[in-house]
N, C-alpha and C positions, 0 to 999 in steps of 0.2 A: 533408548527411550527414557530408563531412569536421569540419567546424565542431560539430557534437553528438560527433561521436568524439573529437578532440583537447579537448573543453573540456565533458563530461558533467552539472555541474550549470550552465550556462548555459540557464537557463529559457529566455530568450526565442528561443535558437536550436531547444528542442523544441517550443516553441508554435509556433512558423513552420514548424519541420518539418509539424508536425501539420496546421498551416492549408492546406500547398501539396496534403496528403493529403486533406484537405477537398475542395478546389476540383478537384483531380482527380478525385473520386467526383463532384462535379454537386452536395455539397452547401451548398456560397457558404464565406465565409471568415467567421470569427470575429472574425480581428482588426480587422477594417474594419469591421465592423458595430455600431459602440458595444456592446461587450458589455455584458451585465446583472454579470456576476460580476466582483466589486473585482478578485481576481484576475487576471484576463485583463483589466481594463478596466488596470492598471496594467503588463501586458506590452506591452500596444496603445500607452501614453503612451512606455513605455521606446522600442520599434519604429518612431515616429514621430520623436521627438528622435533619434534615432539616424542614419534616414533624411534627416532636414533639417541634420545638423551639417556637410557638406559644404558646405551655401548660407551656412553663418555661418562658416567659414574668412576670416579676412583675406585680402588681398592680401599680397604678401611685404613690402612696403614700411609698410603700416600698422600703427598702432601704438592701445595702449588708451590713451584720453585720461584716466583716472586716476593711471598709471603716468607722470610726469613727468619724473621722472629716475631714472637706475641708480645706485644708491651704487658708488662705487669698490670697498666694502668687500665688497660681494656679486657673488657669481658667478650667484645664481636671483632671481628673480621670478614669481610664482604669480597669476595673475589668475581668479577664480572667474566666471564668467558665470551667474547663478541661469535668466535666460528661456530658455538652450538646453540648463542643465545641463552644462557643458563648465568645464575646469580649464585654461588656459591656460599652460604652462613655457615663459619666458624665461630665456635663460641667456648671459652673456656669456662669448666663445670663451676662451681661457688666452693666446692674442697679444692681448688686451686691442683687437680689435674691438669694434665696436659689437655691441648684446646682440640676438639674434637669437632666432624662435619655435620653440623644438625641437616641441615636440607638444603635442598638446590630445588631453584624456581624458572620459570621458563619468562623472558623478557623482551622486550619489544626496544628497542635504539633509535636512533636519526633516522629520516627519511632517507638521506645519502648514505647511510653506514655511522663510521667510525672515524676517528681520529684529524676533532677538532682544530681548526684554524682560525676561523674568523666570526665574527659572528651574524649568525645568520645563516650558517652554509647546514644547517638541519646535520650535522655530524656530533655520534655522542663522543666525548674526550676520552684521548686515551692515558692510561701516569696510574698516581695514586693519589688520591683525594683522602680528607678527612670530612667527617660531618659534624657540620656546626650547628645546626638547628632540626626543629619537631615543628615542623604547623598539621593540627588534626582538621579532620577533615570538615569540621566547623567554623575553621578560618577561611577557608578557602571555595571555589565555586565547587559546582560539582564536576566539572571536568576531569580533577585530580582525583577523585573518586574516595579512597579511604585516607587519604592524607598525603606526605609528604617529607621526607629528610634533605637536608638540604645541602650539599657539596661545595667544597672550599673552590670550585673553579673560579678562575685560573690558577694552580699553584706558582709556586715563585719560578718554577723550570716554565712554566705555559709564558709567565712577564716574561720570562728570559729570553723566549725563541719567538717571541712577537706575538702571541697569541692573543686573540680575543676576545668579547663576550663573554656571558654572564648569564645564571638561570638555569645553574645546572643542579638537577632535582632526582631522587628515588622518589617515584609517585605510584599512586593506583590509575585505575581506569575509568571512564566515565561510565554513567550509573546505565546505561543503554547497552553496553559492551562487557562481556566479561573478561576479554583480554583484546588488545590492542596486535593490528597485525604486525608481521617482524619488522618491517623498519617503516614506521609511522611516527616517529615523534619530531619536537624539531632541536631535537640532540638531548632530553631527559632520560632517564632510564625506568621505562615502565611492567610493574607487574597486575598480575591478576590483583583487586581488590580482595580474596580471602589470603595472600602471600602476602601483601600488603600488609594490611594490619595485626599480620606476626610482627612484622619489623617495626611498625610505626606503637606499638604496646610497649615496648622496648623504652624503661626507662636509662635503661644505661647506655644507650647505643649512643650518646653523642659525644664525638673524638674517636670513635672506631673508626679505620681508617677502611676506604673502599678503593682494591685494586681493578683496573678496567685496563686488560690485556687484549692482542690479537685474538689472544691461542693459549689456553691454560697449557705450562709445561708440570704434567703429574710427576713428582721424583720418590723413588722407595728410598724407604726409612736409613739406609745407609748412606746413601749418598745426600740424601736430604741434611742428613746429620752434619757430612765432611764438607758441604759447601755451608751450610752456619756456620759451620767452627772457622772455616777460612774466612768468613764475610766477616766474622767479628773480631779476627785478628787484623784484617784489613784496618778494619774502623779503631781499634786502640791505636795500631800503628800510626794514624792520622791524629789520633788525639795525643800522643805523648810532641807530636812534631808542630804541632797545632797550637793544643792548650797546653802543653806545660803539664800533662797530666795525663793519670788512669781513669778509666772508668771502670764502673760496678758495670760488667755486662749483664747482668741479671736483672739492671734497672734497663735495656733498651728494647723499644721496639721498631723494626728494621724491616722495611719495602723495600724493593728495586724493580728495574721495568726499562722498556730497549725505546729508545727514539727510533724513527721512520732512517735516521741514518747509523745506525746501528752502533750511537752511542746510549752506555747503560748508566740512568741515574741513579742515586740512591734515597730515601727518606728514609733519617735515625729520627726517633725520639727520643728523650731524654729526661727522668726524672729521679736524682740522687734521693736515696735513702737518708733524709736529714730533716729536720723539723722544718726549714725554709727553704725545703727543697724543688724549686720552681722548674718546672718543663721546659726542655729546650728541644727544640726541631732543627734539625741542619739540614739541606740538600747539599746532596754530592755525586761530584760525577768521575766517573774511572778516567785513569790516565795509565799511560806506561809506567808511573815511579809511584801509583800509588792511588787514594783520593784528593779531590782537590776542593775545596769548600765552593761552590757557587750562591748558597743563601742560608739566610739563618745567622741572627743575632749569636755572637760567638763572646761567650763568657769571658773574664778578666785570665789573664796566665796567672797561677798562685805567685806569691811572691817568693815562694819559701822555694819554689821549684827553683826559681833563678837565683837563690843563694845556691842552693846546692850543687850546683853543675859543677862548679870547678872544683870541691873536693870529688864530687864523682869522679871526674877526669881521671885524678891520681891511680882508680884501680885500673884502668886500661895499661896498656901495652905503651908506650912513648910514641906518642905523636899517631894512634893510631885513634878513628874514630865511626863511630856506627849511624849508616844511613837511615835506618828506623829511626832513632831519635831525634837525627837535625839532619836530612840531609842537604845538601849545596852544592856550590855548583860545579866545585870540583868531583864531586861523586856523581853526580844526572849524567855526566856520559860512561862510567862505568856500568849502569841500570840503562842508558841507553843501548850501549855494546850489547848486552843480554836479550836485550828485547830484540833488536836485529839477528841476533844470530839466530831465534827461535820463528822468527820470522823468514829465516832464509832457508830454515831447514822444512818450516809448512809448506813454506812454498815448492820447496823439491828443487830449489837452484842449488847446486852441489857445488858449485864452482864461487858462489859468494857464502855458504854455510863453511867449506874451509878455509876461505880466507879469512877467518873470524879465529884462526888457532895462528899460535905464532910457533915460527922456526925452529924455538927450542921445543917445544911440543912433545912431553911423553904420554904415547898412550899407556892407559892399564893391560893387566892380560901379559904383558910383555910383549905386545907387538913389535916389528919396526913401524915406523913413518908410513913407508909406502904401502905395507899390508894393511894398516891400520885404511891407509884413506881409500886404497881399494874396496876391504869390506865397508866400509860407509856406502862409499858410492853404487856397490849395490844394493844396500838394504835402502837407500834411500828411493833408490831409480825405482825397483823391483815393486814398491809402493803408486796405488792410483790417487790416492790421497792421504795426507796427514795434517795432523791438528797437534801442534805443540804450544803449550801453555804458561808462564810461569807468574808462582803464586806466590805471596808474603814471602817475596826478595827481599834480604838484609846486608847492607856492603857494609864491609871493614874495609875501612881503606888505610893504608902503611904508604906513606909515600907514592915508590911509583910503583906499588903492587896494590892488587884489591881482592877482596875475597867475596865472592854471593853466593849466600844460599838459601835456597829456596823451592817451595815444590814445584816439581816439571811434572804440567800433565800430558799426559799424550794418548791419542790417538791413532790407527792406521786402518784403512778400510772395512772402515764402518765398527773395528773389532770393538772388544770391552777397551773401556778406560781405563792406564796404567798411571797413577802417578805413582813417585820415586820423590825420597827428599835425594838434591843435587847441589853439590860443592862444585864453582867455578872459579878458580884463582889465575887474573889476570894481568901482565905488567904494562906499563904504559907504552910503545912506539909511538915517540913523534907525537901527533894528535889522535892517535887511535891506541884501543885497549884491546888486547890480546891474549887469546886464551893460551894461560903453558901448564895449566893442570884442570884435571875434569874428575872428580870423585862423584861415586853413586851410592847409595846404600839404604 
């Protein structure tokens, strides 16, 4: 009753009122009963998501494994969850703490769902966005209710993949409604007007960036940590091969997010600690050898980098060179060798995972040959599935020898996660690269 008094058009607290009046007459409850009427069948989905968003609370400690890093330069971060309907606010404190989860709000998306294409097709976008604008709720009709932030859709991966449309909005509700049912809009991203106007108050929220996933993946503080530290060794490795340079990691902040074909983008930002130090944005997308730039104006290579190279050379080894800083195309098939053989061994093909070791082949342990590929072959078989991984690969390449190393993560029915740094030193045959030493440690 308190709850219908303070808050009059909130439907689903008069339908619940109504239902408890239901079931106190003897006559059953509506909302629990699949209703036949859209109506009520859409207060029933509100009342359920509503009722489970308690079980999808993180822990205080976990964090969204999209959200990789905080840019220095934002105080918010917005993570969208579409499967519970919930808006996620990170906000880092103003004593420059770590960024901490102020609140999660319950939200309303497309009429169809999720994961825009054209426009028009009432679907909210899925990626990372930034927000570029504030209209209050005095610019606007009343339909947006308490105001409105406004979304970079389409980002440059949305131009890329052919995407369409425009008009992509964080709003409130109209003044009749106190929240909008779960998929009512035609692809904006709407909250309650009292949720609202946390966010739209918000004088620094513009250029926070907002991630709009499937499925929030929650990660504890450990592994959270180990895949940052890998994501941002990732991204230097790209930039010394790229620009001719280092980056201050401490100047980025770093999204990612899975396409419908289960390629993962990346959004860096970018702002050097320098008096004219202007923001850069790159999109990038994962490859086998590494990232690969798809957008984003890409700064001048220093020039001082490209005097230096060839007294660098001097301290290597002769004629020997490292695929993190330039690699070519002599080294893409020794990083491609690697990625096959890890992929041969996911796969559980045993018969193309050893034909990736070459004849002189010593194992460790002092096996012979044949013991050795016997125990493989059955810890491989004995296995219902595996997931092998490899991370911030670096080839040395010596003529017709190559060395990679890099971490191997792996997996095997379902257990914990094992990764190992791994030495793989291979010689060339022919057109193919071949393993004849395998170090672990």
């Amino acid at each position: 009753m308190e709850l219908v008094a303070r808050e009059p058009h909130f439907k689903l607290a008069h339908a619940l009122l109504a239902d408890v009046r239901r079931v106190r007459a003897g006559l059953g409850s509506q909302l629990t009963a699949q209703p036949s009427d859209p109506a009520l069948q859409a207060l029933a989905d509100e009342w359920q998501r509503r009722l489970r968003a308690p079980d999808h609370l993180p822990s205080e400690a976990a964090w969204p494994a999209g959200l990789v890093t905080f840019s220095p330069q934002s105080r918010h971060a917005f993570v969208v969850d579409a499967s519970t309907l919930r808006l996620y606010w990170f906000q880092r404190p103003e004593d420059d703490g770590p960024p901490k989860l102020v609140s999660s709000f319950y939200i309303s998306v497309g009429k169809a769902g999720v994961g825009k294409q054209v426009e028009g097709d009432n679907k909210t976008p899925l990626g990372v966005y930034r927000i570029t604008g504030r209209r209050p709720a005095e610019e606007l009709p009343a339909f947006y209710g308490a105001g409105a932030l406004v979304l970079d859709y389409p980002n440059p991966v949305d131009r890329l993949l052919g995407r369409t449309g425009s008009g992509i909005w964080l709003h409130g509700s109209p003044p009749d409604t106190y929240t909008r049912d779960p998929l009512a809009s035609e692809g904006c991203i709407v909250l309650a007007n009292p949720d609202m106007r946390q966010l739209i108050e918000l004088r620094d929220a513009i250029d926070s960036p907002v991630l709009v996933v499937p499925s929030v993946q929650w990660l504890p503080p450990g592994q959270h940590q180990r895949e940052r530290d890998e994501a941002l060794a990732l991204i230097q490795m790209w930039a010394r091969q790229r620009l001719g340079q280092d980056l201050d990691l401490t100047r980025l902040g770093v999204q990612r997010w899975i396409e419908r074909d289960g390629q993962r983008y990346w959004r860096v930002e970018y702002r050097p600690d320098a008096p004219d130090g202007a923001r850069h944005t790159w999109f990038l997308r994962e490859a086998e050898d590494g990232l690969q730039h798809v957008a984003g104006a890409l700064p001048a290579r220093p020039a001082e980098t490209v005097q230096a190279a060839a007294p660098a050379a001097r301290h290597r080894e002769e004629g020997a060179e490292e695929a993190s800083a330039n690699p070519n195309a002599e080294m893409r098939p020794v990083l491609q060798a690697v990625q096959s053989w890890a992929r041969a061994w996911s796969a559980r093909d045993v018969k193309a995972y050893l034909a990736h070791y070459h004849p002189r082949f010593q194992p460790e342990a002092g096996l012979s040959r044949a013991a050795w590929e016997a125990q493989r072959r059955q810890r491989i078989e004995d296995k219902r599935r595996i997931e092998v991984e490899v991370l911030q690969p670096r080839v040395r390449l010596d003529g017709q020898r190559a060395s990679v190393t890099f971490i191997q993560r792996y997996r095997a029915d379902g257990q914990r996660e094992l990764r190992v740094r791994k030495t793989l030193v291979l010689q060339r045959e022919g057109s193919r690269w071949l393993i004849v030493e395998e170090r672990t440690r």
